[in-house]
N, CA, C and O of each residue as an XYZ file, in Angstrom:
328
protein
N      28.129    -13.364      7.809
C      27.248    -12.651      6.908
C      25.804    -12.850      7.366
O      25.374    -14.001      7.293
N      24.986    -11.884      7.833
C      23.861    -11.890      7.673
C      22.792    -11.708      6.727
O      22.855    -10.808      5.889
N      21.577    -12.689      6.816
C      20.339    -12.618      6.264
C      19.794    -11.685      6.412
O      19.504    -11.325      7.553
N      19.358    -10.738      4.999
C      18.268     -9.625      5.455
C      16.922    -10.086      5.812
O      16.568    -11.064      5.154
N      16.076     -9.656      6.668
C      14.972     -9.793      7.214
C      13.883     -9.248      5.587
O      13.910     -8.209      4.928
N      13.047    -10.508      5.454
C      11.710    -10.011      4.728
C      10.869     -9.024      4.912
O      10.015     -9.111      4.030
N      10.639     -8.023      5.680
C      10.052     -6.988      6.825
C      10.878     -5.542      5.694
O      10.484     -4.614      4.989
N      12.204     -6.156      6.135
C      13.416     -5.147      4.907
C      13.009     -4.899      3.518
O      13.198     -3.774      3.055
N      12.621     -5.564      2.997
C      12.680     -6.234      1.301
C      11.210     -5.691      0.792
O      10.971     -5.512     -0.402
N      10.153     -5.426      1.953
C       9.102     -5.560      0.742
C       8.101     -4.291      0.903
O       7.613     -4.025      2.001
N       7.868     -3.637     -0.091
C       7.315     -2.383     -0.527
C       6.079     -2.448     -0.546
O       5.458     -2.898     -1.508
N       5.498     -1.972      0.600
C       4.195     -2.000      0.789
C       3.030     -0.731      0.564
O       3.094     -0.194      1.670
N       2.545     -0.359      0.192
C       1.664      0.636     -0.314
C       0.209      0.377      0.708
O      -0.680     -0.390      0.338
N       0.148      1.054      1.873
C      -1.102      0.899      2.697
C      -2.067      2.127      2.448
O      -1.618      3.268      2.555
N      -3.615      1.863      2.058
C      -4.606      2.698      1.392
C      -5.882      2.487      2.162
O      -6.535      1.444      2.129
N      -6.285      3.922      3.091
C      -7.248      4.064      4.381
C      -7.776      5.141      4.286
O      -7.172      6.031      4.886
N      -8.833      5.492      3.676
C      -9.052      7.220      4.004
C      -9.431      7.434      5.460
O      -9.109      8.534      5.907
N     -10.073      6.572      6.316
C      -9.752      6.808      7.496
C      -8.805      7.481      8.366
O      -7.827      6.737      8.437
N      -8.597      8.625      9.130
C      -7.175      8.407      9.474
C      -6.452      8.031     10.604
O      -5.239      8.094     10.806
N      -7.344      7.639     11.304
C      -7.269      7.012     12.610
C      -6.420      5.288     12.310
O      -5.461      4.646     12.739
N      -7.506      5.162     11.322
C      -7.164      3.244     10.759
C      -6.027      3.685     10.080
O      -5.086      3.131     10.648
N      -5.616      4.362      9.198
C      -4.101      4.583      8.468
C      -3.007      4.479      9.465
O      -2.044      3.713      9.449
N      -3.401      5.598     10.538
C      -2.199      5.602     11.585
C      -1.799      4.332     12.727
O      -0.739      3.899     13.178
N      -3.185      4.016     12.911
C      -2.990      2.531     13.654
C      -2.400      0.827     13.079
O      -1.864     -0.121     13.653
N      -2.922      1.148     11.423
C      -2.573      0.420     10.726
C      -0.769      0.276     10.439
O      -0.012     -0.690     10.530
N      -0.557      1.618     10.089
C       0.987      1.886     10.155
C       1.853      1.607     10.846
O       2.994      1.242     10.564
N       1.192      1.814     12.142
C       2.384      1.879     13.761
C       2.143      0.521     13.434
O       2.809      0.190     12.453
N       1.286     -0.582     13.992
C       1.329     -2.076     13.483
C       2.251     -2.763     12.766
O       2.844     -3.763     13.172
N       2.451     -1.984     11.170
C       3.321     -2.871     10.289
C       4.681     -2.128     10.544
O       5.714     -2.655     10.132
N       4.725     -0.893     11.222
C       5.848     -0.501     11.942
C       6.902     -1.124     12.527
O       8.123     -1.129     12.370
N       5.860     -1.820     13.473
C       6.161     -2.153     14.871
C       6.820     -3.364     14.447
O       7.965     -3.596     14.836
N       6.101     -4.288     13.561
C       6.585     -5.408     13.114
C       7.534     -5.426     12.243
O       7.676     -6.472     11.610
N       8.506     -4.205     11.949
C       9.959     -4.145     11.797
C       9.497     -3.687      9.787
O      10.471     -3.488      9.061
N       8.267     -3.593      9.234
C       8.206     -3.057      8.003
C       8.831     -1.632      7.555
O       8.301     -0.539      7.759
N       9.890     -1.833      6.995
C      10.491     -0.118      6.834
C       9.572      0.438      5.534
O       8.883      1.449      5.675
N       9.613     -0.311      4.231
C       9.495      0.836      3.081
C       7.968      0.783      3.088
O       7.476     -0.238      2.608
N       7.056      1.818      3.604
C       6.123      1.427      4.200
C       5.268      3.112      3.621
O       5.273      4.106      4.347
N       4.529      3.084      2.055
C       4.349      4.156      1.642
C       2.666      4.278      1.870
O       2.004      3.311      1.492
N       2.063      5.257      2.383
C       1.028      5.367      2.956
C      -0.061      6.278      1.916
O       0.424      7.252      1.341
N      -1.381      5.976      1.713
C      -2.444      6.960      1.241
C      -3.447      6.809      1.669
O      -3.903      5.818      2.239
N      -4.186      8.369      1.304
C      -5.677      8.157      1.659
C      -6.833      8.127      0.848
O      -7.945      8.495      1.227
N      -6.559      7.682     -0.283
C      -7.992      7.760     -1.401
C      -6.962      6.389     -2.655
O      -5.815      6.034     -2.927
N      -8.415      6.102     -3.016
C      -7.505      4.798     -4.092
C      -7.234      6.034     -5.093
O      -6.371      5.718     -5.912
N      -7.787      7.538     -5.296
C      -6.905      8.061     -6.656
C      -5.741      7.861     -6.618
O      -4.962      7.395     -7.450
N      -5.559      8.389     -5.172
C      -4.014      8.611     -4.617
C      -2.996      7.099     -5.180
O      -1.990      6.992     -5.882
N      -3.490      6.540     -4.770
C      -2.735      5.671     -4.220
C      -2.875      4.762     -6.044
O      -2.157      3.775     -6.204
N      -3.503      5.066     -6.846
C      -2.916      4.664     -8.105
C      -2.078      5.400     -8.866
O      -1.176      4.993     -9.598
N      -2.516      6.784     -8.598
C      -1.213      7.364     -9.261
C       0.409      7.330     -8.204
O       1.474      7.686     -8.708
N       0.327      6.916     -6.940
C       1.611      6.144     -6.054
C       1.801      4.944     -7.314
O       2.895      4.910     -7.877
N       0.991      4.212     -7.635
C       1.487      2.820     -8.335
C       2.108      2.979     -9.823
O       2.836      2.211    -10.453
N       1.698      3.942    -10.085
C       1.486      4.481    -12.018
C       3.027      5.030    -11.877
O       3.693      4.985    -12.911
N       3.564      5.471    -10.864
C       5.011      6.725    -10.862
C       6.025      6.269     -9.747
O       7.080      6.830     -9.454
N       5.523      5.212     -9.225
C       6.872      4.479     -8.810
C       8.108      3.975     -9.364
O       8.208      3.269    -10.367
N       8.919      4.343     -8.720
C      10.151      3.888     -9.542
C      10.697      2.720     -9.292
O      11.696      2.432     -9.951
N      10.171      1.715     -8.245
C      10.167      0.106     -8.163
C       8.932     -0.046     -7.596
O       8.519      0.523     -6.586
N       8.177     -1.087     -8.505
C       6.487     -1.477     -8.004
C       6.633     -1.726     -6.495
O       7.639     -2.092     -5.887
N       5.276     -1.419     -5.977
C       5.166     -2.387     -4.663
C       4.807     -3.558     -4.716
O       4.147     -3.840     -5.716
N       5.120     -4.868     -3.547
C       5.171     -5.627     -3.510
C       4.118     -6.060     -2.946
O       3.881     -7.179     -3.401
N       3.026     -5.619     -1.852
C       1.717     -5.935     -1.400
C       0.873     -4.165     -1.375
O       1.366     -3.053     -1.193
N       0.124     -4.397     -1.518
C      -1.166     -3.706     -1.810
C      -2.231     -3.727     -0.694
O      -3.205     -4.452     -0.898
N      -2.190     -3.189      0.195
C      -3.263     -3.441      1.830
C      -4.172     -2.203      1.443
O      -3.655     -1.088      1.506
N      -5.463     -2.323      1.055
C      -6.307     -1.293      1.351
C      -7.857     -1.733      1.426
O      -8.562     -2.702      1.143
N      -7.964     -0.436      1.978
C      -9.873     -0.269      2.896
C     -10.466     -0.987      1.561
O     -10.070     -0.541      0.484
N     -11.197     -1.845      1.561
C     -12.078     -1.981      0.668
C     -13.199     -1.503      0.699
O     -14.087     -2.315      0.438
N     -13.523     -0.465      0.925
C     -14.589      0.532      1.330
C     -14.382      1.937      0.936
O     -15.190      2.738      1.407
N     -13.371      2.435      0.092
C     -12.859      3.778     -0.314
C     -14.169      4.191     -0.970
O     -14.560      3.546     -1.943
N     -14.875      5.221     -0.509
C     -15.420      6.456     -1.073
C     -15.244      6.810     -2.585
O     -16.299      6.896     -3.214
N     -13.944      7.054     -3.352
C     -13.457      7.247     -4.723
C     -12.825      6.271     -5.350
O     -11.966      6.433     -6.217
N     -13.474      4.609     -4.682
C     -13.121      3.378     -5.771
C     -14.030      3.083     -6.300
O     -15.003      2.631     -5.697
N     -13.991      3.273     -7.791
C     -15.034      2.775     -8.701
C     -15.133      1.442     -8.663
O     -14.107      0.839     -8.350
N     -16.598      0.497     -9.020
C     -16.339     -0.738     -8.739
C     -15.250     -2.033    -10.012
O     -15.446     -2.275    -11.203
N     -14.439     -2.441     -9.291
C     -13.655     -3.432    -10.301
C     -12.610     -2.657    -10.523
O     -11.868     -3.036    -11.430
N     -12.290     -1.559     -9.896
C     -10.756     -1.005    -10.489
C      -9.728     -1.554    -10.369
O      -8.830     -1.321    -11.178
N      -9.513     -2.616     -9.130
C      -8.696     -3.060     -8.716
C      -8.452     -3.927    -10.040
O      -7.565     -3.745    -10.873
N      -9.428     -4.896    -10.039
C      -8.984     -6.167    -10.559
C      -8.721     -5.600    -12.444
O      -7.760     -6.119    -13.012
N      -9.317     -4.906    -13.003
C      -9.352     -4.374    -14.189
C      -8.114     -3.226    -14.596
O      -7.804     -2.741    -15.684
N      -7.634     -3.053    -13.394
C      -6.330     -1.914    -13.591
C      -5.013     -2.699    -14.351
O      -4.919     -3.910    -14.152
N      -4.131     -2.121    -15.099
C      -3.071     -2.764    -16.071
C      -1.721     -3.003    -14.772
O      -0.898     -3.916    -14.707
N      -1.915     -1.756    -13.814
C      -1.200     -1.888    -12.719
C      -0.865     -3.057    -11.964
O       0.157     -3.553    -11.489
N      -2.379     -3.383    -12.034
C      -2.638     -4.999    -10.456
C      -2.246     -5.749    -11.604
O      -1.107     -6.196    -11.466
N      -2.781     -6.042    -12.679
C      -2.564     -6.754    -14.015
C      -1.370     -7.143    -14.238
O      -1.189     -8.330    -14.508
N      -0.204     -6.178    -14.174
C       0.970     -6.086    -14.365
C       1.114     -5.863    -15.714
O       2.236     -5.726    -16.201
């Protein structure tokens, strides 16, 4: 019986309006065997990805520099909050 690999298991939500850094960022956690690997380009986006998921993600990687992040959304959202 094999061990599933952690790489397998964890639901990552990566957030870049860049799109150069999104795509380079991606192939990266790609490469390093990350499958469920859901991608955006604006924090709107990518809270309503968190608000309508049907299993939360498990890490949260984004630009801290987004254009359409108001300041403190992160930490003040019911989402990150849980």
């Amino acid at each position: 019986m094999s061990n599933p690999k952690l790489e397998d298991d964890l639901r990552i939500l990566l957030v870049e309006d860049h799109p150069f850094q999104l795509r380079a960022t991606q192939y990266l956690l790609e490469s390093y065997g990350f499958t469920q690997l859901t991608t955006s380009g604006s924090a709107q986006d990518a809270l309503q990805q968190m608000l309508t998921a049907v299993q939360p993600f498990d890490i949260l990687l984004c630009d801290q520099c987004l254009p359409d992040l108001p300041d403190s959304i992160w930490s003040s959202s019911p989402v990150i909050a849980g």
